[in-house]
Structures are given as structure tokens and as C-alpha cells.
C-alpha positions as a Python dict, from the first residue, in 0.01 Angstrom:
ca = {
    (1, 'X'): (0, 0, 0),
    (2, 'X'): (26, -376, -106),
    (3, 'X'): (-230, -625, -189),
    (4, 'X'): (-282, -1007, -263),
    (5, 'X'): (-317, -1052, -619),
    (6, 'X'): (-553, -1326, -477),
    (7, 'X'): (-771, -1141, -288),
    (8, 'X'): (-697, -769, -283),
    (9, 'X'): (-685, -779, 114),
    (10, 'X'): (-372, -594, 252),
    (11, 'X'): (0, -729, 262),
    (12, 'X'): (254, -643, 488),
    (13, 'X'): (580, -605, 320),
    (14, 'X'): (775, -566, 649),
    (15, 'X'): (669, -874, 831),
    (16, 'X'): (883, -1201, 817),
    (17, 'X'): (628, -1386, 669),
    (18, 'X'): (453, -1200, 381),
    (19, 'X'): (100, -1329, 413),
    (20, 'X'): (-237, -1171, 352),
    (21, 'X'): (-502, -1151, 569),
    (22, 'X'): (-656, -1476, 387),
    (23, 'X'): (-314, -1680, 496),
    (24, 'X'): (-222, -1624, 92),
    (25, 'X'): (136, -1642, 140),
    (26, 'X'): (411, -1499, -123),
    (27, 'X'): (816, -1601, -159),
    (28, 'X'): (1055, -1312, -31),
    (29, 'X'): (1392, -1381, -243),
    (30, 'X'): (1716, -1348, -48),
    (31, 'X'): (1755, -1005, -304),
    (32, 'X'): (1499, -846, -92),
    (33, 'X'): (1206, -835, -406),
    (34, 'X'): (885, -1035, -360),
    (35, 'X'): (683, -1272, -627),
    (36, 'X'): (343, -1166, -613),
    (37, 'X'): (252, -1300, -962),
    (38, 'X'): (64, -1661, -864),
    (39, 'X'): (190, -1959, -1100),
    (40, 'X'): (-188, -1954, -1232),
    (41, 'X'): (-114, -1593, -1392),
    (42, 'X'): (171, -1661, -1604),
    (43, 'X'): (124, -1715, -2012),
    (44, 'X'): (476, -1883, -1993),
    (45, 'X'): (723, -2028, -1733),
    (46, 'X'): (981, -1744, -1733),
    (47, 'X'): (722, -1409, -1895),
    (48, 'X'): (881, -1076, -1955),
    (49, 'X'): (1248, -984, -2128),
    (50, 'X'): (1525, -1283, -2078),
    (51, 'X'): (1812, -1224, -1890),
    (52, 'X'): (2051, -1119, -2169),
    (53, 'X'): (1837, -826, -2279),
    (54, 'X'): (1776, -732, -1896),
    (55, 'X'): (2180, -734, -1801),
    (56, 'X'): (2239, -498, -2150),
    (57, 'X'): (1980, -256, -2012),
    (58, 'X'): (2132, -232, -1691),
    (59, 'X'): (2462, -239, -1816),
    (60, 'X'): (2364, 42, -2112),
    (61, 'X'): (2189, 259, -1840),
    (62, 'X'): (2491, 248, -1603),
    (63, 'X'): (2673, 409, -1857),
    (64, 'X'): (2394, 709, -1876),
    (65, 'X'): (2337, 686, -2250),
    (66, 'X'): (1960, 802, -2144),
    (67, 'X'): (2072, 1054, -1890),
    (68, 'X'): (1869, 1355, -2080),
    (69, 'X'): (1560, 1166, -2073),
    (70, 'X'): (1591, 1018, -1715),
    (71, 'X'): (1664, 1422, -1639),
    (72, 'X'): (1388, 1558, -1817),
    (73, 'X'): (1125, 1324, -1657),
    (74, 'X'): (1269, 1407, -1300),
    (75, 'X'): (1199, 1787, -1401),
    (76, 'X'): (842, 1683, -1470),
    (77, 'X'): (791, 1522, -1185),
    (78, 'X'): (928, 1767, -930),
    (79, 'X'): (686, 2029, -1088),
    (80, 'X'): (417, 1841, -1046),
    (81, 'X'): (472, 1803, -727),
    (82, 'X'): (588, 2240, -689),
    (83, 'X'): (211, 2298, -889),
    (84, 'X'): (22, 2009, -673),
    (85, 'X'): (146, 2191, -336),
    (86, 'X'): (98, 2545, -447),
    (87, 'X'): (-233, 2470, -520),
    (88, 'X'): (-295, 2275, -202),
    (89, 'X'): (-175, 2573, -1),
    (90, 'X'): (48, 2322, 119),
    (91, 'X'): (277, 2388, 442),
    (92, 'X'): (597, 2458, 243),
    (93, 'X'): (807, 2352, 574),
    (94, 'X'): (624, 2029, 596),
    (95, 'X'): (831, 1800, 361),
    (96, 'X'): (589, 1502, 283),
    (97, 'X'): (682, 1127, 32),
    (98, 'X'): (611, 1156, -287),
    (99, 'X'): (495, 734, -394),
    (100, 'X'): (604, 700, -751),
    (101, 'X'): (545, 352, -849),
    (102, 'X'): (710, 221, -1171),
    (103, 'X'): (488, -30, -1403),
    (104, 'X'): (658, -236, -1558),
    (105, 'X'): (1010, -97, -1398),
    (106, 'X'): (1244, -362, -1573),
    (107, 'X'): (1596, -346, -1382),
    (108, 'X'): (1468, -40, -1177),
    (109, 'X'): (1708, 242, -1349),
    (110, 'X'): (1409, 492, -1477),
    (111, 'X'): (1257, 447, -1093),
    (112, 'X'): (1621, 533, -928),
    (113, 'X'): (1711, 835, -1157),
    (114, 'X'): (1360, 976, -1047),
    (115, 'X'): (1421, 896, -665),
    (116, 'X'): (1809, 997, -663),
    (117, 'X'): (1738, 1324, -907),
    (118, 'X'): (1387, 1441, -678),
    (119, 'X'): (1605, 1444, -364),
    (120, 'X'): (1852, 1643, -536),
    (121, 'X'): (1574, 1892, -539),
    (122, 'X'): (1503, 1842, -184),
    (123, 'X'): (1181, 1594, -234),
    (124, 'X'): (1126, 1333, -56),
    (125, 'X'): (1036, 1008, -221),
    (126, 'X'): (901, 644, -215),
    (127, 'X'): (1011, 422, -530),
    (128, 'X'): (847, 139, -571),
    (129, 'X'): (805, -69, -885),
    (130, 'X'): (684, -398, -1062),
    (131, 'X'): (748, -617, -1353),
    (132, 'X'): (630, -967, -1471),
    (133, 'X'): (1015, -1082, -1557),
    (134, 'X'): (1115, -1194, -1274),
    (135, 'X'): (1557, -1126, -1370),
    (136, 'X'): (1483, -760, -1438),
    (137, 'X'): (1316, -748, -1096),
    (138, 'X'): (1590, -924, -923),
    (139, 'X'): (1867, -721, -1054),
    (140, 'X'): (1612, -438, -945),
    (141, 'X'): (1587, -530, -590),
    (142, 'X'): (1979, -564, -618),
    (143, 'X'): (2128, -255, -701),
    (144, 'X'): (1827, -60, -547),
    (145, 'X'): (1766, -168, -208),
    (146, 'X'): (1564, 168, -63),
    (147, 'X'): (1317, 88, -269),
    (148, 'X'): (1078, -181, -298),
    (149, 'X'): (1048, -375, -650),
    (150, 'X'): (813, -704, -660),
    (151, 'X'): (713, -908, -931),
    (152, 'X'): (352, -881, -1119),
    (153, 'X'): (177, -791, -1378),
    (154, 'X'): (119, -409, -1460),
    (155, 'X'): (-259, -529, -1564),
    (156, 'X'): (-311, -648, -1201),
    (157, 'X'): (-125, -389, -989),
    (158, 'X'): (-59, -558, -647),
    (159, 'X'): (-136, -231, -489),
    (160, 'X'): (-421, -87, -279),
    (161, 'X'): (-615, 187, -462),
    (162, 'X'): (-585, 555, -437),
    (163, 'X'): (-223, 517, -320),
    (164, 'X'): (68, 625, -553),
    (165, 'X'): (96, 987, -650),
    (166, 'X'): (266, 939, -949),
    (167, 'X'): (347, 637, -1161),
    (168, 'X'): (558, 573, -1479),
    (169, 'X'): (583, 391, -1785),
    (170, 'X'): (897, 344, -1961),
    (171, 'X'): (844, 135, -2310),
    (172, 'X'): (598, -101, -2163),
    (173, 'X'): (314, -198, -2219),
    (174, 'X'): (27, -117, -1934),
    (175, 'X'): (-315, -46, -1825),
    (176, 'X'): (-516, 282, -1822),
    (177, 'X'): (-773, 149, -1600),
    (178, 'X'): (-533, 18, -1291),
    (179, 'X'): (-361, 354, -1328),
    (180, 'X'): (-656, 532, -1246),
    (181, 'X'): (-694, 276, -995),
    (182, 'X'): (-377, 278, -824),
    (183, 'X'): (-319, 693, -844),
    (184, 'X'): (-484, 961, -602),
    (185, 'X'): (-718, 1229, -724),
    (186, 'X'): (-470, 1470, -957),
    (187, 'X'): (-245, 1170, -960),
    (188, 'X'): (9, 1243, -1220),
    (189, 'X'): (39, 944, -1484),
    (190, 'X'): (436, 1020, -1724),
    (191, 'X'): (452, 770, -1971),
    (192, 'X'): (726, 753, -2244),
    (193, 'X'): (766, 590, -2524),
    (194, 'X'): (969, 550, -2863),
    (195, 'X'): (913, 885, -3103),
    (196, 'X'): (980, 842, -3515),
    (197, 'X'): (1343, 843, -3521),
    (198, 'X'): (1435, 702, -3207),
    (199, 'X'): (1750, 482, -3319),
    (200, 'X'): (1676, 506, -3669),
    (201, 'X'): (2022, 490, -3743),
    (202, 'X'): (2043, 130, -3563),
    (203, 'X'): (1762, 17, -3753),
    (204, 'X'): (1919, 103, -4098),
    (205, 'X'): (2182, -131, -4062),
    (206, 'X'): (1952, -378, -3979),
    (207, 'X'): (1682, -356, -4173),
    (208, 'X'): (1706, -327, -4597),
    (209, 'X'): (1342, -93, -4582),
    (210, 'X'): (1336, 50, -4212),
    (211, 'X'): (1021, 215, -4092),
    (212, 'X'): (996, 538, -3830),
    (213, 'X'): (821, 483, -3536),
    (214, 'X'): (410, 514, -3590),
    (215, 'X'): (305, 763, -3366),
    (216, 'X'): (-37, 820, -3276),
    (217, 'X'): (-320, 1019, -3102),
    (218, 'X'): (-355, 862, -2741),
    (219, 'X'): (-649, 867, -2526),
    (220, 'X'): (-635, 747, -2182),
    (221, 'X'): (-1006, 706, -2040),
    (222, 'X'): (-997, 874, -1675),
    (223, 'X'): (-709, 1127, -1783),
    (224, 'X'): (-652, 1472, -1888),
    (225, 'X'): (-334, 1498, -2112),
    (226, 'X'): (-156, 1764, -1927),
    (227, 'X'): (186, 1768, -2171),
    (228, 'X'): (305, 1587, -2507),
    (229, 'X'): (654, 1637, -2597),
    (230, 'X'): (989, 1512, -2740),
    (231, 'X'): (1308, 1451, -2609),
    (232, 'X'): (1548, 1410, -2906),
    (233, 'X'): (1923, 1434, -2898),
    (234, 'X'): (2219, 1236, -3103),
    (235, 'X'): (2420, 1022, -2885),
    (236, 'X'): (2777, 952, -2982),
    (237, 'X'): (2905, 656, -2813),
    (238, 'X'): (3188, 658, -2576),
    (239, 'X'): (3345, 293, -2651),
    (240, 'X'): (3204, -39, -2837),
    (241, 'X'): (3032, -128, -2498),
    (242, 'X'): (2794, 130, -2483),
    (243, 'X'): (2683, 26, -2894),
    (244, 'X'): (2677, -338, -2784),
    (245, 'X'): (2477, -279, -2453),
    (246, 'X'): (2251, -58, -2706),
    (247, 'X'): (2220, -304, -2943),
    (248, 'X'): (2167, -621, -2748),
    (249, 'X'): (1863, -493, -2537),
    (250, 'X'): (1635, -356, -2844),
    (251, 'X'): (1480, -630, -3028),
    (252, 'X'): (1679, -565, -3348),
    (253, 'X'): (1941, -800, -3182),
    (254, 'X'): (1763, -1063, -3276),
    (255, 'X'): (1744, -1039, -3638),
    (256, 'X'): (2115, -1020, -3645),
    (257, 'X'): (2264, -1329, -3779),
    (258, 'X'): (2614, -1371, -3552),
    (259, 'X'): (2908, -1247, -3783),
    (260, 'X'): (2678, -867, -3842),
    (261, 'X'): (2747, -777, -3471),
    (262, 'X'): (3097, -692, -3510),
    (263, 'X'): (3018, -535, -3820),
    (264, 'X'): (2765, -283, -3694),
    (265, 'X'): (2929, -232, -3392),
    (266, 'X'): (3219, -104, -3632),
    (267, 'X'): (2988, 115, -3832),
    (268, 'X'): (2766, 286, -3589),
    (269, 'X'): (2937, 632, -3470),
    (270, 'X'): (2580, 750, -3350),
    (271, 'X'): (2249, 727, -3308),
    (272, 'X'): (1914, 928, -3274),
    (273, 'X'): (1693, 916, -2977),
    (274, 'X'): (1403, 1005, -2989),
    (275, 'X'): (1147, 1009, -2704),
    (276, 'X'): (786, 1092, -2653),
    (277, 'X'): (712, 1198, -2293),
    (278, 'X'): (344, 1225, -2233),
    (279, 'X'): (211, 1385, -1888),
    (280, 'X'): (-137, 1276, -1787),
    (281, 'X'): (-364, 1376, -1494),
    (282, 'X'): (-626, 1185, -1289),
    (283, 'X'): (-945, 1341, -1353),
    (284, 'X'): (-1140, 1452, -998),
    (285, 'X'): (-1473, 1224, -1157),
    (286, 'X'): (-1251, 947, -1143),
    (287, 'X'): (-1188, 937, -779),
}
């Protein structure tokens, strides 16, 4: 399913030396994830999230603060996949992968809940995933090592076309147009992103005037918007390292001069999150 970001000609992920067809040849890191994002691609020397906001992620998501929403889009998936074989006539014996590719997977958590929660439900998956920072990928490749995590860009999937049957994207930015690439006819596309309160409560001890989340009327050329929805629920935190994990990988950390740290880790009891979960379909046309 791979391909040279150079050339677009096949890679084998399995073979000691990853190499294209065209001799292109790509690093394999001792963590098991491969570069595949060329020097000549990058805006910056070290692009995506830095390794402080990465580690709170992982260490925030290890403590299942976002165990609703990693449920509910595990739900979605695995009846996509109960509609998709009902209406193939499918053998319901035959037990065939499911490729769900992250884009843009960060430290791989959203990709594992899917994997771990669809063969829970007795569906067999492949995980794979990509992201341009190359710490998120390698803490990725880490902790998840049955699936495959590289880095790239999720404009310039590194993946042959008409492969995945269903890929995700979790707050991050992306491209319509390699989706439709990448995903097989009725491909399912689940995409979520921040609704109007999500965290608002975070945000108001941050900010003097803070503003709800704008959302908007989406339109993905090549899909059919199968479901738009929110998941909302308060989350009461556990212990001060579940708020500081929370706080330190949203970009409100940043605006926080030293000393306020302590003093909003004192004062936040809760917060709101909100999610918007969108479901999208590959139209046939596209194919």
C-alpha cells in the first residue's frame, strides 16, 4: 500500500532496505517508523507539534480523558463496516482487514483505540498512520508496534490509491482530494474536530474575552456527508496530572506566563468537551 513520495512507484515496508523501485531509498528508525517526508518537503527543520505538547497528549490520552469520543468513533466505524458487508452480501464467515489509515495520527492513540475497540467487536483491522512531526510519530511507532506509523505529510499521502477503507482525522489539518485518493469506492472518511464549547472552561481562565469554537458548513468535494454530530460530556479530572497533561498539549499553554500554571491547575474542577464527529462517504463517480 506504500509509495515513494518521490515517485509514487511502490515501497516495500517489509524488506531490509526500504527502497523504491527507482533505488529512492528512506531511513527505518530503530522504533520501527519510517521517514518518508524528503528534506526538500519540509517548511522547517523539525515541522509538526514539539515534543512537549506530543508527550502531554500521550500522557493525557493514557489516562482516557477522551475515552467517550475514542468509543463513539469505534461504534461508527464498526457499522460502517456491519452496513458495507450487508450490502455487499458479504460471506459473514469470511472475516476480512479493515485498512484504517490515520492522517495526521500524532502519537497514534485515536488509531489504537479504533484497532483495540474493532477487535473487541470481532473485526479485524490494519492501523496504519502518518504525521509530519517526526516525535509524535516516534512515540507512535513505540507504544504501537502492530501497526505501521511513518512520517509525511497528510497533503502527500505516501500511499497507493484506492487502498484504505477508512481513514481519520483527529484535529488536523488535511486534504479532501488525497482522501478521495487514498480511500476505495464507499470508502468511509470520520473526521473530528473541536465543537463551540469544547474546553471553554480552560479557555476562560486564559483568556479575559474567550470565543466558542466557529463552526461551520463543510463541503468535502468527492463526498457525501453520511452523519454530523456531537459528542459532548463534562470531564472532572481525576488528579492535577490529568489538568496539566490537558493543559500543556492545547495551544492555550502558551499564552500562560509561568507563575498562572499552578494557579489554573488549582482552579479548574472541570471542563467541557465538546466534539464534532463528521462521517463522510466516497462517492461511486469518484472512483
Amino acid at each position: 500500500m506504500w509509495q515513494c513520495p518521490l515517485c509514487r512507484s511502490p515501497i516495500d515496508m517489509s524488506a531490509s532496505v526500504i527502497q523504491c523501485s527507482n533505488n529512492h531509498s528512506f531511513d527505518k528508525a530503530k522504533a520501527g517508523y519510517v521517514n518518508l517526508l524528503p528534506v526538500q518537503f519540509k517548511n522547517s527543520k523539525s515541522p509538526g507539534d514539539d515534543k512537549s505538547m506530543v508527550r502531554a497528549r500521550r500522557e493525557f490520552h493514557d489516562l482516557n480523558g477522551y475515552g467517550p469520543l475514542k468509543q463513539r468513533m469505534t461504534d461508527i466505524v464498526a457499522q460502517y463496516y456491519t452496513d458495507t458487508r450487508s450490502s455487499d452480501n458479504a460471506d459473514i464467515n469470511a472475516k476480512p482487514e479493515l485498512a484504517i489509515y490515520d492522517a495526521g495520527c500524532g502519537e497514534g492513540s485515536y488509531l489504537n483505540a479504533l484497532v483495540i475497540g474493532l477487535k473487541a467487536k470481532s473485526i479485524h483491522t490494519t492501523g496504519s498512520g502518518s504525521d509530519i512531526a517526526k516525535i509524535a510519530v516516534e512515540l507512535a511507532a513505540k507504544a504501537y508496534k502492530s501497526q505501521q506509523f511513518v512520517v509525511a505529510s497528510s497533503f502527500d499521502l505516501p500511499i497507493e490509491s484506492n487502498t484504505q477503507d477508512v481513514v481519520i482525522q483527529v484535529f488536523a489539518p488535511g486534504s479532501s482530494e488525497e482522501y478521495t485518493r487514498v480511500l476505495k469506492a464507499g470508502g468511509l472518511l470520520l473526521t473530528v474536530d473541536p465543537a463551540p464549547m469544547h474546553l471553554f472552561e480552560l479557555k476562560s481562565l486564559v483568556y479575559d474575552n474567550p470565543a466558542k469554537h466557529a463552526v461551520e458548513k463543510e463541503e468535502r468535494v468527492g463526498f457525501e456527508q453520511s452523519m454530523d454530530e456531537t459528542v459532548n460530556y463534562p470531564l472532572h479530572f481525576d488528579n492535577d496530572e490529568q489538568k496539566i497533561a490537558l493543559i500543556k498539549m492545547t495551544p492555550y499553554y502558551w499564552r500562560l506566563p509561568p507563575d498562572r500554571l499552578a494557579e489554573i491547575v488549582e482552579e479548574l474542577n472541570q471542563v467541557t468537551v465538546d466534539f464534532r464527529v463528521q462521517a463522510w462517504l466516497k462517492m461511486p463517480e469518484t472512483v
